[in-house]
N, C-alpha and C positions, 0 to 999 in steps of 0.2 A: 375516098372514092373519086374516080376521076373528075376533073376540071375542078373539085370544090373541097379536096383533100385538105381535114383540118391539123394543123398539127398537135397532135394531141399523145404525149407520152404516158401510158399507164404502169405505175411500179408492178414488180413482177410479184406474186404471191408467194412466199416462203415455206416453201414445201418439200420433206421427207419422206420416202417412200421405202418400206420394206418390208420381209415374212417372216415370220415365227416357223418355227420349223415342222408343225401341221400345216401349215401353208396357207395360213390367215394371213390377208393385205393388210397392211396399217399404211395409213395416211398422215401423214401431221402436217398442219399448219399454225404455227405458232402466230400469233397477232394480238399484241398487249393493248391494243387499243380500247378495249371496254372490257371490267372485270367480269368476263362471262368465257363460257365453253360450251360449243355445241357436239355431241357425239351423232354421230349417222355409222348403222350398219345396212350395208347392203350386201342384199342375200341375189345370187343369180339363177332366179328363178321367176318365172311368172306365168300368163297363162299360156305363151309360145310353147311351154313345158310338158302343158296337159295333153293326153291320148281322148280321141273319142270314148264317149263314157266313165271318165274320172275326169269332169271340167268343172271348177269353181276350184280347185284343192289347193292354189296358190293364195285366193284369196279368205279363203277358211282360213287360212295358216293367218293373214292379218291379225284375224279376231284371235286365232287358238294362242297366237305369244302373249297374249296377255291374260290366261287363265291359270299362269303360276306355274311354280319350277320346286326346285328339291329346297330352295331355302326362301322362296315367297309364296305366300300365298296369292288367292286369285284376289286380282285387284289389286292388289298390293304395291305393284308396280308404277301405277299413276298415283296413289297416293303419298308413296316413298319422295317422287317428283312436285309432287306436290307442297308436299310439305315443306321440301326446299329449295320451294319459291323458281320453279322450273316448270315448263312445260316438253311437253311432247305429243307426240301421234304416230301412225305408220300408214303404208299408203302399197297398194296394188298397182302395177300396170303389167303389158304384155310382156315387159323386160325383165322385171326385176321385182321383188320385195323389199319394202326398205323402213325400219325403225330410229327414231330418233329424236332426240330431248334436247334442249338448252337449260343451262344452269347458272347460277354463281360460279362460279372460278374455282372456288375452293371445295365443289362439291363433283369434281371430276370422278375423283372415286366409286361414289355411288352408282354415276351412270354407266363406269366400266363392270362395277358388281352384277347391276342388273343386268344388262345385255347379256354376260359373260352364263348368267347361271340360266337364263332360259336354252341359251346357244347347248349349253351342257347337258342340261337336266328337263328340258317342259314338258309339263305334266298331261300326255296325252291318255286320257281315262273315258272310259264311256260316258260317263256325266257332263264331263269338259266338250267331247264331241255333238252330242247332244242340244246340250246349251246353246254352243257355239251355229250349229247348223242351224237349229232356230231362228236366232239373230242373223245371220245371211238370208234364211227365206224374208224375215221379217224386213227386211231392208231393201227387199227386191222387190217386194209388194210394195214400200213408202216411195223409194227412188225412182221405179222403173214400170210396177205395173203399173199402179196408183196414180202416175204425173201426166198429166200432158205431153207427149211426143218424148213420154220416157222412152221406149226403144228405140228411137232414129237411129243413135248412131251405131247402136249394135246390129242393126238391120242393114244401114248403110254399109258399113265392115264387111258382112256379109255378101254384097253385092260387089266391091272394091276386088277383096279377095278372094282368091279360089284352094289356095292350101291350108286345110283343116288349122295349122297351128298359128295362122294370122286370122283367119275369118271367122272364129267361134268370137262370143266376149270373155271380159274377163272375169265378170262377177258368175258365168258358169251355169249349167242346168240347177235347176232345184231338183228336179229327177233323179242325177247323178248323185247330188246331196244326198238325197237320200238311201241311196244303194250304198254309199261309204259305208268301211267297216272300220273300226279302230285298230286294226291293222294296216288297212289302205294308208292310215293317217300317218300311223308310226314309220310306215314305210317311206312314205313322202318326206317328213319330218328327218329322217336319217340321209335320205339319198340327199338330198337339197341346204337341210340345216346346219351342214357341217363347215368348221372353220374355211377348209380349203375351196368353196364355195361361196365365201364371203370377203370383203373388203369392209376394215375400221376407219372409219376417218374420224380427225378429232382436231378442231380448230378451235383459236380460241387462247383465251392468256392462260399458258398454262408453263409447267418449267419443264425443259424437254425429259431430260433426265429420269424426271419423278415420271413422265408418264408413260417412258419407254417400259419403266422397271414394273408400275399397275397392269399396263396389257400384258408382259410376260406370266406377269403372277395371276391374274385372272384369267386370261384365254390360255397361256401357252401349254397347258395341260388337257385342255379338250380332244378328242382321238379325230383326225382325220379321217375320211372315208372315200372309199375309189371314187374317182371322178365322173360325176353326171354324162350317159350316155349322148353323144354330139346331137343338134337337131338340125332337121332341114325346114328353112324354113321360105326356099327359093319359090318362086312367081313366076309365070308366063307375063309378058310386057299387058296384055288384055285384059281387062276389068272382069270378072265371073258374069257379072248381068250390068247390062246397059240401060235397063229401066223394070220398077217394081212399083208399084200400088198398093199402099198400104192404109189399112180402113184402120184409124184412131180413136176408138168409142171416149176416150175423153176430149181431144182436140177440140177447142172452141171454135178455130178458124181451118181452113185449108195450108199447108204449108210444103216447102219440096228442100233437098238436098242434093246438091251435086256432086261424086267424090272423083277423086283421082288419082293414078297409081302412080307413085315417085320414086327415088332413090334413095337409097340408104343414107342417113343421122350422119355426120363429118363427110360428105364429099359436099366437094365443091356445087354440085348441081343441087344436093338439096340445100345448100346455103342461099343460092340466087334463086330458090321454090320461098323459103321460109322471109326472105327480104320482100320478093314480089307479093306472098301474102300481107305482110308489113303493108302494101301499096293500095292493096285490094279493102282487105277488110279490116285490118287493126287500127279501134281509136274513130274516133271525131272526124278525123282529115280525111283518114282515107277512100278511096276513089268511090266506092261505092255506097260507103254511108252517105257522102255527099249527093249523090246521085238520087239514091233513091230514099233516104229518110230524111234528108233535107233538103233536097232538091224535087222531085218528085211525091212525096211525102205518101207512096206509096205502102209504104211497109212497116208495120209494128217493129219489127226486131230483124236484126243484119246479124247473120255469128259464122264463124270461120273457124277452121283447127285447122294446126299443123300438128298431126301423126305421124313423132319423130320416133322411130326403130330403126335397130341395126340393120335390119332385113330392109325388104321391101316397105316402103313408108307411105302416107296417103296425105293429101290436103281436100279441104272440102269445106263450101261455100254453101249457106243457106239463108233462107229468110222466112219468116211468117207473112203475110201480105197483108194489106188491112180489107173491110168486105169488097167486094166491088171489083177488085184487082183482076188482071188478066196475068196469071202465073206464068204461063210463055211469056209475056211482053218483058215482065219481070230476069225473066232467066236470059231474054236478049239482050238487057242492060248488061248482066254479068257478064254472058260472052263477048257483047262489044268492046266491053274493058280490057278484056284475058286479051282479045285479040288486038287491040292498041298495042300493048304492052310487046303482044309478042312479033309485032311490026317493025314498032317506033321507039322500042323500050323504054325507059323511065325516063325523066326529064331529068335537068339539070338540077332544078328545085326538089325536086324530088330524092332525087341520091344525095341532097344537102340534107335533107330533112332527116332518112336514114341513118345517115352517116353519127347525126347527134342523136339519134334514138339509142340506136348500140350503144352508145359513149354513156348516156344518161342509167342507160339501164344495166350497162354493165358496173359504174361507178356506183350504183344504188345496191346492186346484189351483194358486192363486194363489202359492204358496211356491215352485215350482218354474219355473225359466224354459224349460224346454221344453214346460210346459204350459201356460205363456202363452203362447209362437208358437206352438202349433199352435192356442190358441184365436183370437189375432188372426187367423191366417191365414185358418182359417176362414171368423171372419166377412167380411173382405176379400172372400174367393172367393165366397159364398157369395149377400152380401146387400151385396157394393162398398163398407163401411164398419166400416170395424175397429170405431173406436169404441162399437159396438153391445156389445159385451162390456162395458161399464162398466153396460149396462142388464139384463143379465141377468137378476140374482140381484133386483132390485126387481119384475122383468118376473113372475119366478116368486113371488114373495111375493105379488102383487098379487091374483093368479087366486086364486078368491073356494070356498068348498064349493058352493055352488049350482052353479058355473059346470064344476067338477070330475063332477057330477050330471048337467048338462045334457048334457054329454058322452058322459060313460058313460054314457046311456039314447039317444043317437043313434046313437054307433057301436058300442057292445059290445053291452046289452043286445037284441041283433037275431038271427035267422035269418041275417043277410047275414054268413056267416063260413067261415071251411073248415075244415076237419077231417080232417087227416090221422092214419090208424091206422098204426101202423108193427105186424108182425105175423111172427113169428121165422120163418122159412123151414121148412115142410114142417107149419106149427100150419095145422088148417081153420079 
C-alpha cells in the first residue's frame, strides 16, 4: 500500500480447472504439504433464489443432504467421516450452498462417494421433509427467537434492502415451511441440485491422475438439468427505511445497528469498503473499539459485518451500550470516525497495519486445505475462474488510502443508511 509497500512475494496456488460433460466444475489443487484432503461442493443456490412464499427451501436443503441417498442411509454420512478420522459440515448464505469434509489423504475416495450419491440420489420422502422442517423451526426458535437480538440482522436486511430476493433472511418463514409439499422439495432438489449447478473443488495431497479418473467415475454419470432460470437481484442506490424501532422482549440492554448499501464482492470499491471496515471495527486496534470500549468505556460489545454478495452488498456497524449510555452520542462517535476517514483517509500507520493483516491472513488460510476449496470454489462459482485467488491478496494491497477515502465518503459518510434501535420490551 502506498508509502509503506512491503515487499512480500506469495507463491501462486496450483490450480486445475475443468467440466465433466454434465457440466460439473472440478477444481484441483494439489498441495503435498500435509497428508490430508479437503472436498467442498458448491451448489449455486441460496436464499437470493427463493420466490415470495417458498422461503427457507435453500436452507432446508442444508439439513435435507444429510438424510441419506440410494446407498447411505440417514446419518450415515457423518458417521462414514467419522469414522475416518475426518470432519465436516455445510453451511447456507444468500449465495450459495456448500457441503464439505477434510480427511486423511488416502480417504479421498469416500468423500468423492458421498457427495457424488446424495448429488444423484437423496432421499427426499415425507418423513425426511418432515423431520427436517422440524429441526429448521427448532433452530429458529434456539438461534433467532430465543436469543437476544436474535433478529437484528434479519430486521436490518430488511431495512438495507428493498428487492424481495436480498431483503428476506436466509433461514426463511416457518409459515412457508410449513405450506412445503414434497414436491415443492423434489422440485427445488432437481432445478438447483444438479451437477451443472455445482462446482467440486478438492485440495489437498492427492495424485492428480487418480483423482481426475474418481470424479469421472462418481459424478460423470449424474444427468444434467436445464439451467436455473436468471435472477434479478439489482437495487435502487437508497436504503428501503432509514430508521425502525424494534421492541426486543429478551434484550437486557437497549442496543442500535446501522447498515449501508454498497457494491458488489471483487470490485474495487467494495475492496476499500471491506479494508475501511478493517479500520472501523475489526480487532483490538481498530478505531472504534479504541474509542468507545477502551477509551470511552462506554459500550458492552462493538460488532461489524461486511455483507459480501455478488449483487448489491451491505456493511453495518453496531454496538450494545452499557446502562447509562446516551445512544446518539454513541452513534456520533461512529460517524465522526466514518467521516475522518472519508476526509482524511487512512493514516500512513494504518495502511501499514492493513497491509500485514492481508499478508497474515492470507498466509494463514492458505495452510489449511479446506480453506483453500472453499476459496477456489468460490471463486469458480462465483466469478467462473478459480484462478482469481492467486490475485487476491495483490488485488487488496493494490487499493490505494485515497481510494479507501473515496469510498467511505460515498457510501458511508451519507444520510442513505438505516438504523435500527433495538429497544428491551415494555422501556418507552
Amino acid at each position: 500500500m502506498e508509502n509503506n509497500r512491503t515487499n512480500f512475494d506469495l507463491p501462486a496456488m496450483e490450480i486445475e480447472q475443468y467440466s465433466l460433460d454434465n457440466g460439473l466444475r472440478v477444481v484441483l489443487n494439489r498441495d503435498i504439504s500435509a497428508p490430508v484432503v479437503a472436498v467442498a461442493v458448491y451448489y449455486d443456490v441460496g436464499s437470493r433464489n427463493e420466490r415470495e412464499g417458498r422461503t427457507g427451501f435453500a436452507h432446508l436443503f442444508e439439513h435435507m443432504m444429510f438424510q441419506g441417498s440410494e446407498n447411505i442411509k440417514k446419518a450415515e454420512h457423518f458417521q462414514y467421516i467419522s469414522k475416518a478420522g475426518g470432519t465436516m459440515n455445510g453451511t447456507t448464505s444468500t449465495e450459495r450452498t456448500n457441503y464439505f469434509e477434510a480427511l486423511p489423504a488416502n480417504q479421498l475416495p469416500l468423500a468423492l462417494w458421498l457427495e457424488s450419491d446424495r448429488m444423484r440420489s437423496l432421499a427426499v420422502t415425507e418423513e425426511n421433509l418432515e423431520n427436517q422442517r422440524n429441526a429448521v423451526q427448532e433452530e429458529k426458535r434456539l438461534n433467532y427467537d430465543n436469543q437476544p437480538y436474535g433478529e437484528v440482522f434479519n430486521t436490518l436486511n430488511s431495512l438495507i434492502y428493498k428487492n424481495f430476493a436480498n431483503a428476506h433472511s436466509t433461514i426463511g418463514s416457518m409459515a412457508d415451511l410449513d405450506d412445503a409439499t414434497v414436491e415443492d422439495v423434489r422440485e427445488f432438489f432437481r432445478i438447483y441440485y444438479a451437477p451443472n449447478n455445482a462446482v467440486l473443488a478438492v485440495s489437498g495431497s492427492f495424485d492428480r491422475d487418480t483423482a481426475v479418473e474418481l470424479i469421472e467415475k462418481y459424478f460423470g454419470s449424474i444427468e444434467p438439468q436445464p439451467k436455473p432460470a436468471e435472477i434479478d437481484v439489482s437495487e435502487p442506490p437508497e436504503v428501503a427505511e432509514t430508521y425502525h424501532r424494534y421492541e426486543d422482549k429478551l434484550a437486557p440492554f437497549p442496543a442500535f445497528i446501522m447498515g449501508w448499501k454498497i457494491p458488489p464482492r471483487n470490485t474495487d470499491e467494495h475492496k476499500a469498503l471491506y479494508l475501511a471496515g478493517h479500520l472501523l471495527f475489526e480487532g483490538a486496534s481498530s478505531r472504534l473499539y479504541q474509542k468507545l470500549v477502551k477509551g470511552e468505556e462506554s459500550i458492552f460489545q462493538l460488532f461489524g459485518i461486511n455483507d459480501e454478495r455478488r449483487g448489491p452488498s451491505g456493511i453495518s456497524i453496531g454496538a450494545i451500550p452499557k446502562p447509562g449510555q446516551d445512544l446518539s452520542k454513541i452513534r456520533d462517535v461512529i460517524m465522526r470516525e466514518i467521516k475522518d476517514i472519508a476526509e482524511n483517509g487512512p493514516t500512513a500507520e494504518e495502511m501499514f497495519k492493513l497491509e500485514n493483516q492481508l499478508i497474515n491472513q492470507t498466509v494463514r488460510s492458505r495452510q489449511s486445505a479446506m480453506a483453500r476449496a472453499q476459496m477456489i470454489a468460490e471463486y469458480a462459482l462465483y466469478d467462473g475462474d478459480a484462478e482469481l485467488v492467486n490475485n487476491e491478496l495483490t488485488e487488496y494491497l493494490a487499493i490505494t488510502s485515497e481510494q479507501i477515502r473515496q469510498a467511505v465518503d460515498k457510501y458511508l459518510n451519507t444520510e442513505n443508511r438505516a438504523l435500527l434501535d433495538v429497544v428491551p420490551a415494555g422501556v418507552g
